[in-house]
C-alpha positions as CSV (number, residue, x, y, z in Angstrom):
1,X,5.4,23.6,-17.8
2,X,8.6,22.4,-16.2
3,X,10.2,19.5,-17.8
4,X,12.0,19.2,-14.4
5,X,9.5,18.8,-12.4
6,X,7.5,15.8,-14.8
7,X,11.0,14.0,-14.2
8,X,10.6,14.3,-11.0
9,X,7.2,13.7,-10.2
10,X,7.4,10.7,-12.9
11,X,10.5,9.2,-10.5
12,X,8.2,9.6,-7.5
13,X,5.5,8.0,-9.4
14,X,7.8,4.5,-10.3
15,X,9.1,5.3,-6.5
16,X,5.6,4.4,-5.2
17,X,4.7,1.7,-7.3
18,X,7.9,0.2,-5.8
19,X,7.1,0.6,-2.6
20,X,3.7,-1.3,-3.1
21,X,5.9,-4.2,-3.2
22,X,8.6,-3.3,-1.3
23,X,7.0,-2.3,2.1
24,X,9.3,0.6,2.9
25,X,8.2,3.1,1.0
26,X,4.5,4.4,0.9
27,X,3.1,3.7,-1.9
28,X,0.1,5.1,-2.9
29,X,0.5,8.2,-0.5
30,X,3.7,9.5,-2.5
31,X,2.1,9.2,-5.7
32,X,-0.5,11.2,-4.6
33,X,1.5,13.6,-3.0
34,X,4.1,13.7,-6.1
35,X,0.9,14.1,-8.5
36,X,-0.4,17.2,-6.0
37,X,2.6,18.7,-6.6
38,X,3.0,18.4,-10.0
39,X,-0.9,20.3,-10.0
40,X,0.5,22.8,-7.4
41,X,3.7,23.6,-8.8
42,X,3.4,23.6,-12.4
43,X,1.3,26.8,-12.5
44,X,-2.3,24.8,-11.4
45,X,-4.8,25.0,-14.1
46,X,-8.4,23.1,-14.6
47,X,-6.5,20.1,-16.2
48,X,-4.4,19.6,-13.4
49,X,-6.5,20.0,-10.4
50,X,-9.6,17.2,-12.3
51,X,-6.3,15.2,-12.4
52,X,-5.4,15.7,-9.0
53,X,-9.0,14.8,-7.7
54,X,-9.1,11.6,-9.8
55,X,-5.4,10.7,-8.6
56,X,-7.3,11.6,-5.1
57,X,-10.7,9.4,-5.4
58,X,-8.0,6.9,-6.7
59,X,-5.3,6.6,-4.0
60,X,-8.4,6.8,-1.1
61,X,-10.5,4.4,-3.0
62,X,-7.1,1.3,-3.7
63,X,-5.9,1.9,0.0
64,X,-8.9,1.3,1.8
65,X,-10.2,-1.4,-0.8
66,X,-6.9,-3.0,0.1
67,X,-6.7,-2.6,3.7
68,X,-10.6,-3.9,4.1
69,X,-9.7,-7.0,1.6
70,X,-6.5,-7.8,3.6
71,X,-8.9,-7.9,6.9
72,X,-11.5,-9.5,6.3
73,X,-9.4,-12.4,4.8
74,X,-7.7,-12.6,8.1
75,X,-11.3,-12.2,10.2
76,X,-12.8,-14.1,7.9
77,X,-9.9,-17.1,8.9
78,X,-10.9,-16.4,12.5
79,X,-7.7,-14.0,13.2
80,X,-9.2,-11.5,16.7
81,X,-8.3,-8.1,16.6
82,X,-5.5,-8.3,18.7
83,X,-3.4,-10.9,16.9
84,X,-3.7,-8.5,13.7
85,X,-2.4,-6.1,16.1
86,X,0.4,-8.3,16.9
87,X,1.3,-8.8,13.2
88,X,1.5,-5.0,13.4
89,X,3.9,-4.7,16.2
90,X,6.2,-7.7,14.4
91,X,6.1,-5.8,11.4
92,X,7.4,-2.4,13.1
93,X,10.5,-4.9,14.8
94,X,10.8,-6.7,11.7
95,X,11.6,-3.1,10.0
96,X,14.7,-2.5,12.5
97,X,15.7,-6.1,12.2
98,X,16.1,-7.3,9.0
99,X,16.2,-4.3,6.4
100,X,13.9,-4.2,3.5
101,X,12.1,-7.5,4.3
102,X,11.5,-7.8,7.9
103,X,8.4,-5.8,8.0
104,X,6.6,-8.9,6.0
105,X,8.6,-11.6,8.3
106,X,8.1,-9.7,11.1
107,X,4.6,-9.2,10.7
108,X,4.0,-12.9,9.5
109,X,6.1,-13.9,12.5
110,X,3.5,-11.5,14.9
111,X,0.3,-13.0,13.5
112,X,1.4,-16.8,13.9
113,X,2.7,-16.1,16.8
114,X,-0.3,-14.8,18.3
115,X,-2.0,-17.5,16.5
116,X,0.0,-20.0,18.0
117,X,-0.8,-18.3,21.4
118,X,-5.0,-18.3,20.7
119,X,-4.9,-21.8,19.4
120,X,-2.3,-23.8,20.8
121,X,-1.3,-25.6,17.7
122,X,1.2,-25.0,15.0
123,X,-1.2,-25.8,11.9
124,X,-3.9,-23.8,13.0
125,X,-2.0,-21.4,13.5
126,X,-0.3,-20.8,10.2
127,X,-3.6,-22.1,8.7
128,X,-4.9,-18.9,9.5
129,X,-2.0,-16.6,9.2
130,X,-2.3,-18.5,5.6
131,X,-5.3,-16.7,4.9
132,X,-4.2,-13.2,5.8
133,X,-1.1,-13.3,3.6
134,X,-4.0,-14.6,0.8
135,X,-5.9,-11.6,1.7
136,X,-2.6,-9.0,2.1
137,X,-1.6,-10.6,-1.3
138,X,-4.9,-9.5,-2.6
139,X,-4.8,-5.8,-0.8
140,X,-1.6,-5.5,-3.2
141,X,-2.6,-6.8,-6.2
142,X,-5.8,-3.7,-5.9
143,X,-3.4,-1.4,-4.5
144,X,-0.9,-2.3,-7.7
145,X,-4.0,-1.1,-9.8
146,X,-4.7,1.8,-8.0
147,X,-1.4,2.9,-8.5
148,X,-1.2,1.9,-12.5
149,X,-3.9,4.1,-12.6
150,X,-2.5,6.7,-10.8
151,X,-0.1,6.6,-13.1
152,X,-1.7,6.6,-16.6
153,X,-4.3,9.3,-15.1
154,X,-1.6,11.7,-14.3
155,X,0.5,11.1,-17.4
156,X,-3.2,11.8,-19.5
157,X,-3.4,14.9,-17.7
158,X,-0.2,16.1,-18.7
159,X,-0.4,15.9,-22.3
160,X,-3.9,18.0,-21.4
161,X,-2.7,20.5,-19.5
């Protein structure tokens, strides 16, 4: 057992709780990858891979709980397809535009615009771009969850392994 390697999978860990908040770093996905390998490296063993699998049914489970909360807050509002899609691309420019921030102003700046566009008035428009920040808000608080438990889960399974 490498006391290295905890470190550093323990710095990924806090890394992707970060980045649950801060949308530039992935979140969930580098806390499972950190705890995979923590179970790969660190010589395997039952312990590791059960914790491994629950890190697993844990990262799958908070990322599409959040993603499917997030959209159906925004469908729910009345939000088509393609204006989410258009919050997607003003994310991607808000990334290159303003750092660290622009990928939520960007893609809140996307979906009223496209808003704006389908209903030709200002309030509707952010009425409903409202909603889906409600529902994204929502998709992060889960996702914040999945990831504390990500976190106790794999710290459990090293004092067991």
């Amino acid at each position: 057992m490498s006391p290295w390697l905890e470190i550093a999978v323990a710095i990924a860990l806090g890394l992707g709780l970060v980045g649950l908040v801060v949308p530039v770093l992935p979140g969930l996905a580098l806390m499972w990858g950190a705890v995979g390998v923590w179970a790969l490296l660190d010589g395997g063993g039952a312990w590791r891979w059960v914790t491994f699998g629950v890190v697993t049914v844990l990262a799958v489970v908070g990322t599409v709980a959040a993603l499917t909360l997030s959209g159906r807050k925004a469908t729910g509002a009345g939000a088509p397809w393609w204006a989410l899609m258009m919050a997607g691309v003003g994310a991607g420019a808000g990334f290159f535009v303003i750092p660290l921030l622009g990928i939520v102003v960007g893609g809140i700046a996307g979906l009223w615009l496209a808003e704006l566009i389908r209903l030709r008035h200002p309030k509707a428009a952010w009425d409903t771009t409202w909603e889906a920040l409600q529902g994204y808000g929502t998709g992060t608080v889960v996702q914040m969850v999945a990831g504390i438990a990500i976190l106790l889960v794999w710290a459990v399974g090293v004092v067991l392994s």
